[in-house]
C-alpha positions as CSV (number, residue, x, y, z in Angstrom):
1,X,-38.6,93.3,156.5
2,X,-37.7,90.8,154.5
3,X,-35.5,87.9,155.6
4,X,-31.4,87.6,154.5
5,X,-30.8,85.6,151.4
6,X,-29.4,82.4,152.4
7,X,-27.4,81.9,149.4
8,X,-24.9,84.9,150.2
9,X,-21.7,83.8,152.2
10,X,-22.4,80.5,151.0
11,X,-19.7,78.0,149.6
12,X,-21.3,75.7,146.1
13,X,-19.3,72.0,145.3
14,X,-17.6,71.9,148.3
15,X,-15.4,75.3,148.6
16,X,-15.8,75.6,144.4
17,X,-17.9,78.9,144.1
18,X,-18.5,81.4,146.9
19,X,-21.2,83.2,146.7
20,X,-20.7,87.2,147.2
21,X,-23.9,88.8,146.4
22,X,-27.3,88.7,144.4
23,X,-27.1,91.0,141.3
24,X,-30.6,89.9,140.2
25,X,-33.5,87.9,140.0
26,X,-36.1,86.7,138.0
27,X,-39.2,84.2,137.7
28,X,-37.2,81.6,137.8
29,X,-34.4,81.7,139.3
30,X,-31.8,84.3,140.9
31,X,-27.9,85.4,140.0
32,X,-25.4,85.6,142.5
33,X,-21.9,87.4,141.7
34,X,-19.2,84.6,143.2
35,X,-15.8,84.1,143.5
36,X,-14.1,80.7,142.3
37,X,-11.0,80.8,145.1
38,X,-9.2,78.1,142.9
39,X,-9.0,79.8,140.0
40,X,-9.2,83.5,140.9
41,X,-11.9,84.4,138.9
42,X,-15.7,86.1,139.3
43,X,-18.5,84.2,137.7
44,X,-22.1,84.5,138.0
45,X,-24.1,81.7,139.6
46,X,-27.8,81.4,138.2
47,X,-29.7,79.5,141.0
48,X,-33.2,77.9,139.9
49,X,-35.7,79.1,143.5
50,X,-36.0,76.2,145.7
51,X,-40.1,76.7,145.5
52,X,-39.9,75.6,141.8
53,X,-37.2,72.1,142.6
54,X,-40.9,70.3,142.5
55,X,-42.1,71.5,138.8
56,X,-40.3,69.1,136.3
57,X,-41.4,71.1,133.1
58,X,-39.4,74.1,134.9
59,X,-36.3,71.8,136.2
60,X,-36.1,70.4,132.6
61,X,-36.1,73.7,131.2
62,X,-33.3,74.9,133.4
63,X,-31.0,72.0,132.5
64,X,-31.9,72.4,129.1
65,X,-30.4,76.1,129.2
66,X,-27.1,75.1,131.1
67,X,-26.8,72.4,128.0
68,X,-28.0,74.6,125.2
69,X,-25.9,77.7,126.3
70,X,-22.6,75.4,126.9
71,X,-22.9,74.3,123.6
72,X,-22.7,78.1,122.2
73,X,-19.3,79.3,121.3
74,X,-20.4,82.9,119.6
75,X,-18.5,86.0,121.0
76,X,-21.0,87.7,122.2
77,X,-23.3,84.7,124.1
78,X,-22.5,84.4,127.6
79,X,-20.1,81.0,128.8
80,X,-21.4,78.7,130.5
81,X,-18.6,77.3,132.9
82,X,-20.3,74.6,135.0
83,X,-23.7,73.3,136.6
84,X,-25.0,71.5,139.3
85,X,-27.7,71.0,141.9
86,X,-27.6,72.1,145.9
87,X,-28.6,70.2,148.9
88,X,-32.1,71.5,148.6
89,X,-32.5,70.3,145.0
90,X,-32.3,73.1,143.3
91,X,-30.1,73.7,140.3
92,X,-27.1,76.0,139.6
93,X,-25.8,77.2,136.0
94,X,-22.2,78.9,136.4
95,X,-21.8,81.6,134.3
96,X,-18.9,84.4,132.8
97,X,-19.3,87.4,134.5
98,X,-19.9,90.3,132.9
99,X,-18.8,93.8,134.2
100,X,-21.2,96.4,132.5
101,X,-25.1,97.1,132.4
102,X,-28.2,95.6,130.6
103,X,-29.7,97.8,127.5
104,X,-32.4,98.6,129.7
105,X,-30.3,100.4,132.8
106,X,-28.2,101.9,129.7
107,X,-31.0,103.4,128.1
108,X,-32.4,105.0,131.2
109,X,-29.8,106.3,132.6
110,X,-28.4,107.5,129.1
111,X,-31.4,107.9,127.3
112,X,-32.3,106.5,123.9
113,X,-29.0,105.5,122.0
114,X,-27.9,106.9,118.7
115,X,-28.7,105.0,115.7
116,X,-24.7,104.7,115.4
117,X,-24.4,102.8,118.8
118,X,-27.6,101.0,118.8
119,X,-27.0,99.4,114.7
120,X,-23.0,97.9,116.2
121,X,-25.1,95.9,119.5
122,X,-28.3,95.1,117.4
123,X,-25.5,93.3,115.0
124,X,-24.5,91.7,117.7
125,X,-27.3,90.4,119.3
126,X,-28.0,89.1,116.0
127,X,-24.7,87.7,115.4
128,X,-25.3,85.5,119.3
129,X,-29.3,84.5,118.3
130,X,-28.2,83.0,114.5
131,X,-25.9,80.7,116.0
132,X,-28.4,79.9,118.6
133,X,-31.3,79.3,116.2
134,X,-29.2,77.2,113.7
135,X,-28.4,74.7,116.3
136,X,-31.9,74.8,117.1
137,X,-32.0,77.0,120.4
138,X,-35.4,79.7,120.7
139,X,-33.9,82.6,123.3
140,X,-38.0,82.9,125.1
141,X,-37.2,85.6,126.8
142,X,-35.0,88.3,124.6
143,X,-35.3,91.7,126.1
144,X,-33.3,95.0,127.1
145,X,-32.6,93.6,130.2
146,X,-31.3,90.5,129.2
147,X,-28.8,92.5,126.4
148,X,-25.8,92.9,128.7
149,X,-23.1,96.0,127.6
150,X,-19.8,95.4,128.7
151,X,-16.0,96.3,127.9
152,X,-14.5,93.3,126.6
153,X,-10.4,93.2,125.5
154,X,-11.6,97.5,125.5
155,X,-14.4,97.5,122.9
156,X,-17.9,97.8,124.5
157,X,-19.6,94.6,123.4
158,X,-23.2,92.9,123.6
């Protein structure tokens, strides 16, 4: 049996964000869905593992996401609200929320999508890596489960 995840229940910045539930994980980090009290609003909290606070090249890379993805203001690229590092030395990104599924649980569930609703989210995703690349930004890991589908102002949006 594996042991509780000590990140849920817990309270980030002194009451800021707390911390709901994990809603996924990665090499390098895991995502939290979290409330921020103040405000009244979800977000998602991106939390670099605590096994990796000791690797610079991966702690440089983590802050150099928060930075490079702040700095993006396309529709359709995720907004970065806020970072910072826990007691333990690892980092945090805060993150929009998104309400919706990744390409890849769409596709599975759905099966493969129609050439007229896969051409509007491949425009999309193109649309979100341009403005990344001209300011210099390389997305390294780009795949269907990093495409996020959600219902934005009531149009389903990349």
């Amino acid at each position: 049996m594996r042991a509780p995840d000590s990140h849920i229940g817990r309270d980030i910045d002194h009451g800021k964000y707390q911390i709901l539930q994990k809603i996924g994980s990665g090499g390098m980090g895991s995502v939290y869905k979290a409330s921020q009290p103040n405000i009244g609003r979800m977000v998602a909290i991106k939390i670099l593992h605590s096994k990796l606070v000791n690797r610079k090249d991966l702690v440089s890379r983590f802050s150099r996401e928060a930075k490079a993805l702040a700095h993006l203001s396309h529709p359709n690229t995720v907004k970065v609200f806020d970072d910072g590092q826990l007691e333990d030395g690892s980092l945090y990104i805060v993150m929009e929320f998104l309400e919706g599924k990744n390409l890849n649980q769409t596709v599975r569930s759905q099966g493969p999508m129609a050439v007229e609703r896969a051409l509007p989210v491949l425009i999309q995703v193109c649309g979100a890596l341009q403005e990344a690349h001209v300011r210099g930004i390389v997305h390294r890991d780009l795949k269907p489960e990093n495409i996020f589908l959600c219902n934005q102002g009531g149009l389903t949006d990349f």
